[in-house]
RODO-2510 file (C-alpha; in nm, 4 decimals, decimal comma):
residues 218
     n   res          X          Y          Z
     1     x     0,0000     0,0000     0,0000
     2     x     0,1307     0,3833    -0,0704
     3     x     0,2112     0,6290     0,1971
     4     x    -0,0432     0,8073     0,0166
     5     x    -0,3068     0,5171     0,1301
     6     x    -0,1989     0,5059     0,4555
     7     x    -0,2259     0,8441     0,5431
     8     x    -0,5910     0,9295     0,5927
     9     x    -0,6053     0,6135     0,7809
    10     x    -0,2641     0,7306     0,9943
    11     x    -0,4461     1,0532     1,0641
    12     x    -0,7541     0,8663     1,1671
    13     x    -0,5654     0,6855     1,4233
    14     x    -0,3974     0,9792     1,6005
    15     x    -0,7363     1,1618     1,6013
    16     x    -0,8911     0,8847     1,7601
    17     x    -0,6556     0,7716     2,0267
    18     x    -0,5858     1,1724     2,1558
    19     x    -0,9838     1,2159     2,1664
    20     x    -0,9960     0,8637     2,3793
    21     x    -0,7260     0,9894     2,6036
    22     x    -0,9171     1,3159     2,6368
    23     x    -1,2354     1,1037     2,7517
    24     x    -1,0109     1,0896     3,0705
    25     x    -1,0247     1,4287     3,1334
    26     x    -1,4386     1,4518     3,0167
    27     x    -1,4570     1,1912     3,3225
    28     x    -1,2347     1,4050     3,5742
    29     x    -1,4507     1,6642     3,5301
    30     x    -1,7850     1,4920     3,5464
    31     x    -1,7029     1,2619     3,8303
    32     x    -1,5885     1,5424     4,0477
    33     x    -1,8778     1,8100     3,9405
    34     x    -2,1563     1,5478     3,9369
    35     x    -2,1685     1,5256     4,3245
    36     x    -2,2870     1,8870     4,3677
    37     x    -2,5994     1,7753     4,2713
    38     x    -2,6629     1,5241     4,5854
    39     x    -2,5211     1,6732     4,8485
    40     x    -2,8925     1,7928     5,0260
    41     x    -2,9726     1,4223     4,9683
    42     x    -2,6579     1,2709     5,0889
    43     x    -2,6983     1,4658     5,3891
    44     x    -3,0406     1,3547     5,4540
    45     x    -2,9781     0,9663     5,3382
    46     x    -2,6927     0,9191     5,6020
    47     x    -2,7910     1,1847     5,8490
    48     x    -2,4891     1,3527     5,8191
    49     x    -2,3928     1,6961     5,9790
    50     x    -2,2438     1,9561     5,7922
    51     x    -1,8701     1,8636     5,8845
    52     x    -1,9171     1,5107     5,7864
    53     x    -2,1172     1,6181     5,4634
    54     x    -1,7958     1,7975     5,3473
    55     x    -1,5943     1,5451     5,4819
    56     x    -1,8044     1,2922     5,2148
    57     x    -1,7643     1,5211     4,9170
    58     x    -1,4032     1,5631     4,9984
    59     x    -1,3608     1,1598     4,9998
    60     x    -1,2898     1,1463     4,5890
    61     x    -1,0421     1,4440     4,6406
    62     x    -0,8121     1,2467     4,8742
    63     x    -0,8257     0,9253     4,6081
    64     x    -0,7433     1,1939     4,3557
    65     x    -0,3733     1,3060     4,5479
    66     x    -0,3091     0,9947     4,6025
    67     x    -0,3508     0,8321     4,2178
    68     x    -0,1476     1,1367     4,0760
    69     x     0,0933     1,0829     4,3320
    70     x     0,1572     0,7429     4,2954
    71     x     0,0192     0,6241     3,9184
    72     x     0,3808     0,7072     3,7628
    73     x     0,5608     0,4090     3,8547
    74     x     0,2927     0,1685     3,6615
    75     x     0,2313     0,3470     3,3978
    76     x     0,6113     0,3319     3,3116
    77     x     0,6367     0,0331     3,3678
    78     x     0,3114    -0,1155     3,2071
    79     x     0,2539     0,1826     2,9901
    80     x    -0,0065     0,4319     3,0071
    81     x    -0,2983     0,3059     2,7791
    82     x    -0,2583    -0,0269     2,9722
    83     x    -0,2889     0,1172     3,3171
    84     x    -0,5527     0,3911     3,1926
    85     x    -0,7635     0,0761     3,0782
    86     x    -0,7383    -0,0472     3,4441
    87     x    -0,8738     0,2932     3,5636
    88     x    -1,1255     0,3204     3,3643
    89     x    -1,2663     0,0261     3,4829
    90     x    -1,2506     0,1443     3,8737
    91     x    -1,4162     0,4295     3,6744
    92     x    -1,7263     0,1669     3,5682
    93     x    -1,7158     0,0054     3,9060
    94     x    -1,7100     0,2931     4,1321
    95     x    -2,0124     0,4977     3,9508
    96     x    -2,2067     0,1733     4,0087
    97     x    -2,0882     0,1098     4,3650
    98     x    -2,1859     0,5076     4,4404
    99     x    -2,5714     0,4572     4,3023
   100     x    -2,6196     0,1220     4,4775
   101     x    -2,4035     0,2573     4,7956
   102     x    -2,5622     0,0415     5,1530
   103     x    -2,4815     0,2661     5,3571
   104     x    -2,2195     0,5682     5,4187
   105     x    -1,9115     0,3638     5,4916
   106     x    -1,9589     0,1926     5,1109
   107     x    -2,0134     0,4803     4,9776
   108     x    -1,7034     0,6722     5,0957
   109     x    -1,5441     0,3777     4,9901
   110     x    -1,6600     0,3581     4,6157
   111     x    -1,5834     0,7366     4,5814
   112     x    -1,2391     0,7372     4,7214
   113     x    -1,1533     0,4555     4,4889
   114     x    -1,3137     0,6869     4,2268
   115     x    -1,0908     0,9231     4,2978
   116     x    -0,7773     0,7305     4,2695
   117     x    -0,9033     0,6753     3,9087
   118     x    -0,9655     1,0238     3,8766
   119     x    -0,6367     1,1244     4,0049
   120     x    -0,4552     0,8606     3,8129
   121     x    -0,5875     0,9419     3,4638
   122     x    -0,5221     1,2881     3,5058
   123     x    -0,1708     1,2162     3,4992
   124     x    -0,1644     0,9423     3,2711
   125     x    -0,3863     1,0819     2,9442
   126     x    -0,2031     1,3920     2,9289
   127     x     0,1694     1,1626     2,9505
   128     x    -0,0234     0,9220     2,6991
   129     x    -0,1375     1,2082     2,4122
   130     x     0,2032     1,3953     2,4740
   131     x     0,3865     1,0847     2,3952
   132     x     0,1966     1,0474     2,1012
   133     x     0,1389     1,3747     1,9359
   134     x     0,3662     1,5491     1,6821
   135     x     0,5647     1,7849     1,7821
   136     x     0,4424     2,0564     1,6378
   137     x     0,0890     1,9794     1,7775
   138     x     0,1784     1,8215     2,0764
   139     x     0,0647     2,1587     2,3014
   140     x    -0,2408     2,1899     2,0919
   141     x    -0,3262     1,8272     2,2199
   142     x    -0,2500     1,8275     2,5343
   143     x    -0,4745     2,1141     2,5587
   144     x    -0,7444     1,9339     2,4515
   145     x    -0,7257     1,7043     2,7759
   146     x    -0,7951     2,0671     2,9983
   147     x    -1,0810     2,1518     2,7637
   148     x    -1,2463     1,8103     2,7839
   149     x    -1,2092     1,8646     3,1669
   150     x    -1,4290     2,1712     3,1773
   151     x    -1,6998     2,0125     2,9425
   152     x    -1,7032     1,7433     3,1319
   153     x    -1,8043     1,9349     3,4381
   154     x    -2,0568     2,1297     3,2221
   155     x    -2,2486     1,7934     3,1465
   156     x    -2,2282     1,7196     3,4909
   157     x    -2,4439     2,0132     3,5584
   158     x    -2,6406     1,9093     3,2302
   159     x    -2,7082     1,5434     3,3604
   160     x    -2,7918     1,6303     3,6880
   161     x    -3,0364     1,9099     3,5618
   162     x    -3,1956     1,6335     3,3314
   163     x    -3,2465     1,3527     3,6024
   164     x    -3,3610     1,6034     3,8459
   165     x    -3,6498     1,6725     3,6044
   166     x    -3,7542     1,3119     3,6040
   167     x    -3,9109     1,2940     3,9489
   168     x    -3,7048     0,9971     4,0392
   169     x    -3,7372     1,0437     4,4541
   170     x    -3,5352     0,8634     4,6900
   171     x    -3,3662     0,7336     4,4452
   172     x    -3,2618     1,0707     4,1992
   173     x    -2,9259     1,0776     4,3591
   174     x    -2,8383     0,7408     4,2501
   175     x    -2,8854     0,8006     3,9045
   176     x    -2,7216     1,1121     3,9473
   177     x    -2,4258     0,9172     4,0557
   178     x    -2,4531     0,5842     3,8355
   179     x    -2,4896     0,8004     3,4836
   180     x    -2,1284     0,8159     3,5070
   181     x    -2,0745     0,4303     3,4106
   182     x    -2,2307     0,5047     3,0340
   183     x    -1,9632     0,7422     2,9755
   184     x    -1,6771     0,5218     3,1270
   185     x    -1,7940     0,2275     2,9735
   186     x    -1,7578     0,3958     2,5947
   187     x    -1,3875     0,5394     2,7599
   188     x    -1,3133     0,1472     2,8850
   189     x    -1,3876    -0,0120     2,5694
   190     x    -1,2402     0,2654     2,3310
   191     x    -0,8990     0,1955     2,5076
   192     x    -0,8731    -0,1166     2,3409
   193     x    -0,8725    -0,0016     1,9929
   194     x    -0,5552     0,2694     2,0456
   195     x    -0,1665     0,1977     2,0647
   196     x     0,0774     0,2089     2,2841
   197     x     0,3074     0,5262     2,2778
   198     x     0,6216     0,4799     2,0580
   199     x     0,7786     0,6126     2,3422
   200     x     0,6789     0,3519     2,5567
   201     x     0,7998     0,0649     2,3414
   202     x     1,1182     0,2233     2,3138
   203     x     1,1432     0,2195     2,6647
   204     x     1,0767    -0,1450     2,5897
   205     x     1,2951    -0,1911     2,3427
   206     x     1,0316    -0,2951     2,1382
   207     x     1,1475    -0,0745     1,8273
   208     x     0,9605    -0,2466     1,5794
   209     x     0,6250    -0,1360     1,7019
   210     x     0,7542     0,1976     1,8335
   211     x     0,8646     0,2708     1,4542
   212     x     0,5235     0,1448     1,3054
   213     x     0,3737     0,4277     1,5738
   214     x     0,5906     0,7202     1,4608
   215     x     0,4967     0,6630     1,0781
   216     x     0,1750     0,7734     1,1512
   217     x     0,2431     0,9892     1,4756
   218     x     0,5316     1,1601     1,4162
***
């Protein structure tokens, strides 16, 4: 086949693995945005008081430090699409495990485990699409990842505004919540049609799949 052949369907593949790492960042921002819409029914579902309501909404921000702090060492050493797959299935599991929460302690639980996803891919997607971009769009990329953060906290508003309509009761701030597995599911299962990084496989010394990557990526 020509280079000229292969090109459209080069470019097709860098599109579509940057706008799958950006999903990441579309799930950082809904996950932590979403729970501003359950926080009066939180409170009232667990009689909590107002220090342990903040205490509850804070849970997915101390998962967050501690998957950026510690998700570097895995993804170098499993690379980050692999370990991003992994998170995005804590991302699946912990949306569910929020909307069908027992009781307070599970739920705390599910959304510091959230956050370690959350925290995680934050690092990782933005390592994953700089590896992978051209140079001379890398930045413009990258970007990307910060704009699909704020969108993702606009639909967060959006969802919760939607649901809230439906006249759901008890039970509106579990689908609130548990929306966020339709999203993560399409993120999960996109992350197994995109490559590794070239840089990765260098790292590797897998050089004939790192030089298949930068025809098309570099």
């Amino acid at each position: 086949m020509s280079a000229h052949a292969e090109t459209p369907r080069a470019s097709n593949v860098l599109i579509a693995s940057v706008v799958t790492a950006a999903l990441a960042g579309l799930l950082f921002g809904f996950d932590t945005a979403v729970i501003a819409g359950v926080t009066g029914a939180l409170k009232a579902k667990f009689a909590l008081s107002e220090a342990w309501l903040g205490f509850t909404v804070s849970s997915a921000l101390w998962g967050t430090l501690i998957g950026a702090l510690f998700v570097g060492m895995p993804g170098d050493r499993y690379g980050s699409r692999n370990v991003l797959r992994m998170l995005a299935f804590l991302y699946v599991v912990t949306a569910l495990g929020c909307a069908l929460a027992w009781n307070w302690h599970s739920f705390i639980g599910f959304r510091f485990i959230n956050g370690i996803a959350i925290g995680g891919s934050s690092v990782l997607a933005p390592a994953y699409i700089a590896e992978l971009a051209p140079p001379a769009q890398r930045g413009k990329m990258v970007g990307g990842f910060q704009f699909a953060v704020i969108l993702g906290i606009l639909l967060a508003y959006v969802s919760n505004a939607i649901i809230g309509s439906l006249g759901l009761g008890d039970v509106e701030w579990r689908w609130k919540l548990g929306i966020v597995a339709l999203p993560s599911l399409v993120f999960f299962a996109l992350l197994f049609r995109i490559p590794n990084s070239p840089r990765w496989l260098l790292a590797k010394r897998r050089d004939a799949e790192a030089r298949a990557c930068w025809q098309w990526s570099g």
